[in-house]
Z-matrix of the N, CA and C atoms (Angstrom, degrees):
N
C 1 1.445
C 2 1.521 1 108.75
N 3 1.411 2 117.26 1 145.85
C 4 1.264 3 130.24 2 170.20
C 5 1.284 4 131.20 3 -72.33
N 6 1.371 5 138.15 4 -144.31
C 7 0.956 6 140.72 5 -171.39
C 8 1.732 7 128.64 6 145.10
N 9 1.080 8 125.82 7 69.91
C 10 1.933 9 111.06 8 167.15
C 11 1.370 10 121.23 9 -61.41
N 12 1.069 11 117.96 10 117.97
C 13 1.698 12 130.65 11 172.48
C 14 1.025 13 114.64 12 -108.15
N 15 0.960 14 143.68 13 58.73
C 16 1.718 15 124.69 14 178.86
C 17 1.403 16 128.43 15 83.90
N 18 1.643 17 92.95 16 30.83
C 19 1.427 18 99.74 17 -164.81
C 20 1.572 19 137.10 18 99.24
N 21 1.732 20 98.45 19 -7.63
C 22 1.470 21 108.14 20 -178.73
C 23 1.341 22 92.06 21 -126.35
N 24 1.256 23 125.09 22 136.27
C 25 1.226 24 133.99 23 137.26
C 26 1.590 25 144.57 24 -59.78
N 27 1.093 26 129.50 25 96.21
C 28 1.535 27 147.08 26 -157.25
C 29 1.473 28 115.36 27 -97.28
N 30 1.230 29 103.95 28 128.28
C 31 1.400 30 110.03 29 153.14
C 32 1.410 31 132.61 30 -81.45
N 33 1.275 32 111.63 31 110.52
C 34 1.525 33 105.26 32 -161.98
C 35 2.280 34 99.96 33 -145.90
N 36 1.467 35 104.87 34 89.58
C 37 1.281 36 101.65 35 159.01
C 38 1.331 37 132.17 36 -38.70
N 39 1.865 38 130.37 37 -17.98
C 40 1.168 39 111.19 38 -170.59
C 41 1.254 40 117.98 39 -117.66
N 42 1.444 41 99.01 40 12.83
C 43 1.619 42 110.20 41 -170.81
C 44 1.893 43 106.51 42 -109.62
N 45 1.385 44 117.99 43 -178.23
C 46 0.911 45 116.69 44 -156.65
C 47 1.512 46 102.71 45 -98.67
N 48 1.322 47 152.77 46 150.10
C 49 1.559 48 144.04 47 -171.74
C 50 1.404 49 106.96 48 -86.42
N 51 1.645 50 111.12 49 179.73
C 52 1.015 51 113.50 50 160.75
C 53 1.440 52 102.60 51 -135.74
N 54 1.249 53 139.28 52 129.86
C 55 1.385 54 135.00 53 166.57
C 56 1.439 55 111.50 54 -63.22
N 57 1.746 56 107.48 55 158.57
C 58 1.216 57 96.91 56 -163.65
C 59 1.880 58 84.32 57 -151.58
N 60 2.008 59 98.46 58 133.77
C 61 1.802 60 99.74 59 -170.04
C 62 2.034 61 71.45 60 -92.42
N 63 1.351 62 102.93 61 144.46
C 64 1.350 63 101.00 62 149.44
C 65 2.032 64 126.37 63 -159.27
N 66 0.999 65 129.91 64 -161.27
C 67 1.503 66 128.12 65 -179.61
C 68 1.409 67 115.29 66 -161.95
N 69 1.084 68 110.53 67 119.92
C 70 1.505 69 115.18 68 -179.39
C 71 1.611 70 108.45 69 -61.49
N 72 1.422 71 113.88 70 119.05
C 73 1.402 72 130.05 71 165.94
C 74 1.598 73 120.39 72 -62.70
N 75 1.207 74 103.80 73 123.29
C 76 1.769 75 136.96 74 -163.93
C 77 1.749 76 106.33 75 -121.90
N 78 1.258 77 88.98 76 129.16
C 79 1.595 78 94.45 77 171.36
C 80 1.484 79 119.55 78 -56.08
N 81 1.180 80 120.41 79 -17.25
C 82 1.598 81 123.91 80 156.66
C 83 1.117 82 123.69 81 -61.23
N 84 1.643 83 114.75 82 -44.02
C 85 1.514 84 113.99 83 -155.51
C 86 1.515 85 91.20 84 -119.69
N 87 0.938 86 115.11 85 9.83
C 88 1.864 87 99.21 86 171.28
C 89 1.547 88 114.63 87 -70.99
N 90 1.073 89 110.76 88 -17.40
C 91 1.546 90 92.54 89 -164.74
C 92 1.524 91 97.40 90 -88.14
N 93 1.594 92 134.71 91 -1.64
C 94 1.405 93 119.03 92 162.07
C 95 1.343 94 117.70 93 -83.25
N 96 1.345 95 136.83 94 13.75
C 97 1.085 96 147.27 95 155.25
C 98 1.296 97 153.58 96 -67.78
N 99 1.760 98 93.40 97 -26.60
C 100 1.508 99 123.39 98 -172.68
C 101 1.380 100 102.40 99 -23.28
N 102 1.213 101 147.33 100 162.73
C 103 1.618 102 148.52 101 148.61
C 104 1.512 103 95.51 102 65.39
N 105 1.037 104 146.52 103 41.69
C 106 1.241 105 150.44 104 158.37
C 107 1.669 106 124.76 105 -95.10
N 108 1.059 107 131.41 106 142.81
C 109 1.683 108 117.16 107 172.15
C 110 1.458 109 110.04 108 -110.09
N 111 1.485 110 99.31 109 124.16
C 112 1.233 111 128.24 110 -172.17
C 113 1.614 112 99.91 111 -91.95
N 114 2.107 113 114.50 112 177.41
C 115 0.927 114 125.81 113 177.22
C 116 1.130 115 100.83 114 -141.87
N 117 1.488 116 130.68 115 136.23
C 118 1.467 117 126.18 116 166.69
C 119 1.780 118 105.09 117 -142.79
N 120 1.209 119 112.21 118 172.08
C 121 1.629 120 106.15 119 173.11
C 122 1.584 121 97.23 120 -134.52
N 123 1.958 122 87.58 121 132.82
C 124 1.680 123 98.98 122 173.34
C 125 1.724 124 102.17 123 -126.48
N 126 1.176 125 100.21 124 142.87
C 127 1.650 126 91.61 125 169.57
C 128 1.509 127 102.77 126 69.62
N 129 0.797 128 141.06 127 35.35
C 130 1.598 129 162.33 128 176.48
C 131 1.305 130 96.24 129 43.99
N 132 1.533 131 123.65 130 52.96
C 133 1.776 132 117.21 131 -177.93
C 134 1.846 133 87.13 132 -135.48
N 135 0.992 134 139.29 133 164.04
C 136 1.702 135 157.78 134 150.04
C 137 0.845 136 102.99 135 -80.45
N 138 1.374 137 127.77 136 119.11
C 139 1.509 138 147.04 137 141.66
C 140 1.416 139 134.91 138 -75.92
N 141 1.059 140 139.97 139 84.23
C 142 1.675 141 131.41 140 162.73
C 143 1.521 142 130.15 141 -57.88
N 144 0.763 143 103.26 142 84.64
C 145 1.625 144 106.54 143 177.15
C 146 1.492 145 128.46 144 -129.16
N 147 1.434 146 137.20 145 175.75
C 148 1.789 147 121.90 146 -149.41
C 149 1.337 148 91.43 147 -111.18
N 150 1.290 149 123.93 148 155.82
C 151 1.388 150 126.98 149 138.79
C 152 1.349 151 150.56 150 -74.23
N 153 1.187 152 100.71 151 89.44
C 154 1.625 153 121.44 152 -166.99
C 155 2.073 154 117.92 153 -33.53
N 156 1.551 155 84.67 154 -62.43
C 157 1.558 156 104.43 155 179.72
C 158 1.276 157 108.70 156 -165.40
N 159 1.898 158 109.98 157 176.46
C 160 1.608 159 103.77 158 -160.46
C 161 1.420 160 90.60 159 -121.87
N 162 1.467 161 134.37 160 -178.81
C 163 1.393 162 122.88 161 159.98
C 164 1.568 163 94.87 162 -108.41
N 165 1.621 164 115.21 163 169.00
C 166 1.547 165 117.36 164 -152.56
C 167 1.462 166 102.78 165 -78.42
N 168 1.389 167 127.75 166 1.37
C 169 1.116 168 127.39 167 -178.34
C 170 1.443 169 112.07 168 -114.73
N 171 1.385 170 101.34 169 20.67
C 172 1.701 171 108.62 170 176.37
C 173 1.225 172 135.18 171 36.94
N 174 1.536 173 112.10 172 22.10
C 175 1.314 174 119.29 173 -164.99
C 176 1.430 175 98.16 174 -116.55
N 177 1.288 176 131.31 175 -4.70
C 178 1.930 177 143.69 176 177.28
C 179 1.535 178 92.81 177 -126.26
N 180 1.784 179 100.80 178 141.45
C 181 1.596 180 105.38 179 164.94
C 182 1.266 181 83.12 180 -137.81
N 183 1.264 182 98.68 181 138.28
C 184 2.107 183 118.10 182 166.44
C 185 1.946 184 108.07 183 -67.97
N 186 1.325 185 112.61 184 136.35
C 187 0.895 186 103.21 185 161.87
C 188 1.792 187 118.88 186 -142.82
N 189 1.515 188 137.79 187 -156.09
C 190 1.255 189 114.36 188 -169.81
C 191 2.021 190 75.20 189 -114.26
N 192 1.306 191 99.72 190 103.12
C 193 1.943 192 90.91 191 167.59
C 194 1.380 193 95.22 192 -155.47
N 195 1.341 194 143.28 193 99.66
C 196 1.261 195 133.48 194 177.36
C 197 1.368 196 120.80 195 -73.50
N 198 1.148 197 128.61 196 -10.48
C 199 1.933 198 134.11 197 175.78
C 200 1.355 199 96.26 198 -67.33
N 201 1.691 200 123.20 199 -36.76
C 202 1.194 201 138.39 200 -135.61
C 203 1.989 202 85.20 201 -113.24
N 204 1.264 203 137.12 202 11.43
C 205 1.328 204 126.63 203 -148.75
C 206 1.156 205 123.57 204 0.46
N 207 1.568 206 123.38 205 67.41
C 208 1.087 207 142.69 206 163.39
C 209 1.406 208 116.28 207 55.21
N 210 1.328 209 117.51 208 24.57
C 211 1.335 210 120.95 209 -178.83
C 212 1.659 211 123.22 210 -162.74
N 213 1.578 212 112.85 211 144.11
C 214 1.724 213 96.01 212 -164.00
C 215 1.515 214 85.65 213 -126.61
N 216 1.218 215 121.64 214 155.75
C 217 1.316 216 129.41 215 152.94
C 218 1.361 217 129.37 216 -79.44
N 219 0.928 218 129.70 217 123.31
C 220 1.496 219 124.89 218 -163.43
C 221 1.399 220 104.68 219 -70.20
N 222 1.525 221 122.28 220 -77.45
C 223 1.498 222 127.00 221 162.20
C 224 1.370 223 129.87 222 9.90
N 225 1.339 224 95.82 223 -50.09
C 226 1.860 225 116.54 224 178.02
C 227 1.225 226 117.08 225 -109.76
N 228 1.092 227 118.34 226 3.74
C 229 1.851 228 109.13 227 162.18
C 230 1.532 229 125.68 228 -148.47
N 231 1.379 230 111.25 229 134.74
C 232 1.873 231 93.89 230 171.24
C 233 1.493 232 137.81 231 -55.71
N 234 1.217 233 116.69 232 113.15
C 235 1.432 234 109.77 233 -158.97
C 236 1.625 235 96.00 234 -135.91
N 237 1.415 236 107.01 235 123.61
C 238 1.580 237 104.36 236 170.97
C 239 1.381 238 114.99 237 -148.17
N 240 1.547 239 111.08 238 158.59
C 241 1.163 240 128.71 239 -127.34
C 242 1.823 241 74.13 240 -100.16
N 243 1.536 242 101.37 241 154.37
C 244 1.413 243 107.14 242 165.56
C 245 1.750 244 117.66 243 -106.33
N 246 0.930 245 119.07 244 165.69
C 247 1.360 246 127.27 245 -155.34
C 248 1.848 247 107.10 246 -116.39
């Protein structure tokens, strides 16, 4: 079971879910996303956070995560856009 908290996504059996429409982000299709909130997991925790901007080669999106220096590579991680 899922969970949004404050920006983290939780695993939590006793609580109630939330369904979630979403699409894994592609260096093709990122740039229809801009201002969208995405999900990815770092540090074995889920993160929700927006997409700021893309770089022109669509393969970096800026985001507000400073552990993360404000930026993820798409290429190297599952990251999808929420709906």
């Amino acid at each position: 079971m899922i969970e949004i908290h404050k920006g983290i996504i939780c695993n939590n059996k006793y609580r109630q879910t939330n369904t979630m429409n979403t699409i894994r982000l592609t260096p093709e299709n990122v740039f229809q996303y801009i201002g969208y909130e995405i999900i990815f997991k770092t540090r074995k925790k889920h993160i929700v956070t927006r997409i700021n901007y893309v770089s022109p080669t669509g393969k970096t999106i800026y985001i507000k995560h400073p552990d993360l220096q404000d930026n993820l590579q798409i290429v190297s991680r599952e990251i999808y856009v929420i709906l």
